[in-house]
C-alpha positions in Angstrom: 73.9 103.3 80.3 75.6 105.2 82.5 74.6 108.8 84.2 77.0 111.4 84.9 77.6 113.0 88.1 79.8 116.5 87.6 80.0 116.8 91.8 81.6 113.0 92.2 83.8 113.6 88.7 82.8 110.0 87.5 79.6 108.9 85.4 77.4 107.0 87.9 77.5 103.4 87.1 74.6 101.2 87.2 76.6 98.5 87.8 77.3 97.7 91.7 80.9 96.1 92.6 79.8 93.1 92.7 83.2 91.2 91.4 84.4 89.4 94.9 80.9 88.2 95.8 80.9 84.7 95.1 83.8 82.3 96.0 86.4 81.7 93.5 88.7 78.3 93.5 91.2 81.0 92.6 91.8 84.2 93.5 93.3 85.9 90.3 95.7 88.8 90.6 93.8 92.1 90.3 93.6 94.0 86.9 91.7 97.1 85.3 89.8 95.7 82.7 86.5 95.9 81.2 84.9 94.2 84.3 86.5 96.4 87.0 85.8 99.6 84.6 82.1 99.0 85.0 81.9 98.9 88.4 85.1 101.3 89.1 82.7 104.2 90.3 80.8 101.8 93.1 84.1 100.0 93.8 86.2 103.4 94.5 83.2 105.2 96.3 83.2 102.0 98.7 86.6 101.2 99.6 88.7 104.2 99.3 87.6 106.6 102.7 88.0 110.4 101.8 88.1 109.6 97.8 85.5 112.5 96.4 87.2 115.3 98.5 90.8 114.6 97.9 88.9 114.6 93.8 87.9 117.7 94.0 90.3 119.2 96.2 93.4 118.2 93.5 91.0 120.3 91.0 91.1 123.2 93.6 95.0 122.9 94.8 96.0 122.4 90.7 94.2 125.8 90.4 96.5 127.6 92.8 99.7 125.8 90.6 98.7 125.8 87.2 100.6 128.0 85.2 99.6 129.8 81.5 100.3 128.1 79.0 101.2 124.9 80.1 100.6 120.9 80.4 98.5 119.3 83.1 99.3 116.1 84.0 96.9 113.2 85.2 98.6 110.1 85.4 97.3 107.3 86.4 93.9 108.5 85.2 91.3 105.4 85.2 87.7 107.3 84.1 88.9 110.9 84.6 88.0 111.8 87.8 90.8 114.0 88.9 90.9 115.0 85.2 87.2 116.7 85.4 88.4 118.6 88.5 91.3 119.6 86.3 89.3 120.9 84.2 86.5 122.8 86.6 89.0 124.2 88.4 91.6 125.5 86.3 91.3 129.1 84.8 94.4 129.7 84.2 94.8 130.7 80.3 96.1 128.2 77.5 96.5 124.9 79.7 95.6 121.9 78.8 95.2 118.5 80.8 97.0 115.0 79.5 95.5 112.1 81.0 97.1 108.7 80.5 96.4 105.2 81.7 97.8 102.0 80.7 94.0 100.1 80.8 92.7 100.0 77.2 89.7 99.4 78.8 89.6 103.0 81.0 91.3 104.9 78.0 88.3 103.8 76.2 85.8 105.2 79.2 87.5 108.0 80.1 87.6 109.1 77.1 83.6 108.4 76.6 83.2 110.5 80.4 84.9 113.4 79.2 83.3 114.0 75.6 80.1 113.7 78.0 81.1 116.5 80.3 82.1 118.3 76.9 78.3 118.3 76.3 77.6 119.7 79.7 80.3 122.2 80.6 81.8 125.4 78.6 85.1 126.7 78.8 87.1 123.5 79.7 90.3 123.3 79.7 91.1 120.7 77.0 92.0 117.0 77.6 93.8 114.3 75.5 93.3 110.8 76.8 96.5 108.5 75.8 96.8 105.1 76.4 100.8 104.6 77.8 102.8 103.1 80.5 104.5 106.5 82.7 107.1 104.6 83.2 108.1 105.1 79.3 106.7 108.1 78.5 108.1 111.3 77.7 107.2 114.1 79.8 106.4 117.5 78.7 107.5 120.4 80.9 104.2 120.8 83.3 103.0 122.8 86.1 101.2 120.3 87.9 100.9 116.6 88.0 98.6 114.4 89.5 99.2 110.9 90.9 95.5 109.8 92.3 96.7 106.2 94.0 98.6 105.5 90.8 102.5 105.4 92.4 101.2 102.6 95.0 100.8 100.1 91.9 104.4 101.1 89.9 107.1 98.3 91.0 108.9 99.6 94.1 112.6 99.7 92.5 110.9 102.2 89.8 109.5 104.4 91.8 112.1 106.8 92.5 113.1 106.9 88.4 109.6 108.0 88.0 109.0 110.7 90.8 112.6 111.9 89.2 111.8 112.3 85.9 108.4 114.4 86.9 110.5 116.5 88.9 112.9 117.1 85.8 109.8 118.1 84.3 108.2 120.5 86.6 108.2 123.7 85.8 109.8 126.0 88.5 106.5 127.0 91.0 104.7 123.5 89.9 103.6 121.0 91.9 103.1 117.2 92.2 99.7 116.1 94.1 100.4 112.2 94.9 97.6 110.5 97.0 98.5 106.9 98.0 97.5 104.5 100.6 99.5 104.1 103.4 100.9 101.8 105.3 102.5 102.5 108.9 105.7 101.6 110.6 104.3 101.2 114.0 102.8 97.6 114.5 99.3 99.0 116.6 98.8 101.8 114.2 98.6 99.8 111.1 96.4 97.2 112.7 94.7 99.8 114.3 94.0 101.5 110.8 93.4 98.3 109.1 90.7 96.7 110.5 88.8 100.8 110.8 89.5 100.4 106.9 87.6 97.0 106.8 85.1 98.7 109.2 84.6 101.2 106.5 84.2 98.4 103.9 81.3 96.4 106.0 80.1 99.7 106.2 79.2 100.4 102.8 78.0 97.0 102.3 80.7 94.7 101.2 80.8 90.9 102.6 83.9 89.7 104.9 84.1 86.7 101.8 84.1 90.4 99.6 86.6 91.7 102.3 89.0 88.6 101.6 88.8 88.1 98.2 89.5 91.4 97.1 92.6 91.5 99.4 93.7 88.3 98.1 93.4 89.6 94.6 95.3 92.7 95.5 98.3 92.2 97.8 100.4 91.1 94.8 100.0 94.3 92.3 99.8 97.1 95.2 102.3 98.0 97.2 101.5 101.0 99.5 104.6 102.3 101.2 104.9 104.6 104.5 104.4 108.4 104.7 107.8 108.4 105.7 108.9 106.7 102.8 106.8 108.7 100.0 108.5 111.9 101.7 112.2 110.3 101.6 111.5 109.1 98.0 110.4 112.6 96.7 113.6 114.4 98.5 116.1 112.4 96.9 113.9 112.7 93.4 114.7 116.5 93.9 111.7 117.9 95.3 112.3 120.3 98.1 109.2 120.2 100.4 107.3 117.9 100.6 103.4 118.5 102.6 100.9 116.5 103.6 97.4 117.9 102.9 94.6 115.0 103.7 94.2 111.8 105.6 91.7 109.8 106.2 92.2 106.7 107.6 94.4 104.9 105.7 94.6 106.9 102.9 96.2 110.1 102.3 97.1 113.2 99.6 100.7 114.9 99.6 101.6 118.4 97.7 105.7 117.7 96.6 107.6 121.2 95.9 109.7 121.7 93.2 
């Protein structure tokens, strides 16, 4: 059973990440599925530096973006984190929030999270859950989208097709909110940040065999490009301005203009 935690945006799993802490023969690629959804709350809180401020902060930056009577977008949305903040933060009247993942296995609890905050909350916006791959689907025209470390795990020769088919659908005075991981041009600097990021990892109690493993299990399916590339990619999708907003470490949060 699970508890939910409004101020984190996730439901506070019992279940500690424990996936990477006994050594495999192989290393398998990594996926979202029913194991990773049970510890995704420990797992995020413990490797991504910064991740329940740039939540809540998307809720409070969507706020100042959201426009009546339009589509929200959360894509990418594993259990509905930045989806909750949506929904806290937004006032603005008639909106509603789309949240779509391609993980059966999140549609399935984010879905469960959100009908839980239902029970807690009034006056949220509302939220649909679909199961879908963005790179298929068919936008509506939106105010705001959200990208929470969702473009980092699209193939790189599709990533400009997608950021240019949510600008197409961006309403004029929208915004997209994309938060990836970085990597850096300069050689020291990504060292540099790398090993504070392991530092950061030790820190919150994973093992260096942990440390490996999950690396190992990851270096094939995300692909985290350079702030200099996400702001290159988003001009030449159309957006005009493109601002960074947070960093921490390795990890950072960009508004993109319309």
């Amino acid at each position: 059973m699970a508890a939910f935690s409004p101020v984190a945006g996730f439901a506070v799993s019992q279940d500690p990440d424990r996936l990477f802490a006994q050594p495999l023969e192989r290393v398998p690629d990594f996926v979202f599925n029913e194991a990773v959804v049970r510890v995704f709350p420990d797992m995020i809180k413990r490797s991504v530096p910064g991740y329940p401020t740039i939540v809540e902060n998307i809720g409070v930056l969507a706020a100042q973006f959201a426009q009546p009577h339009s589509v929200l977008y959360d894509l990418g949305s594993s259990l509905g984190a930045v989806t909750q903040a949506l929904r806290r933060h937004v006032q603005t009247a008639d909106c509603r929030v789309i949240a779509v993942d391609n993980s059966a296995a999140m549609v399935e609890r984010c879905s469960e999270y959100l009908h839980a905050q239902d029970a807690m909350f009034q006056e949220l916006l509302p939220a649909e859950v679909i199961e879908a791959d963005i790179l298929s689907l068919t936008l509506q025209p939106t105010s705001l989208v959200a990208m929470n470390f969702t473009l980092q795990f699209i193939q790189p020769e599709r990533r400009l097709e997608l950021l240019s088919r949510i600008r197409q659908a961006l309403l004029p005075g929208g915004a997209l909110i994309l938060s990836e991981k970085l990597r850096f041009e300069d050689d020291e600097q990504q060292a540099l940040l790398t090993e504070l990021h392991i530092a950061f990892k030790r820190a919150n109690g994973y093992s260096e065999l942990e440390i490996a493993q999950k690396r190992n299990a990851i270096e094939n399916v995300m692909k985290p490009d350079s702030l200099e590339q996400h702001r290159e990619r988003l001009l030449a999708a159309g957006f005009r301005k493109v601002v960074p907003w947070f960093q921490c470490l390795n990890f950072a949060s960009l508004i993109a203009l319309p």
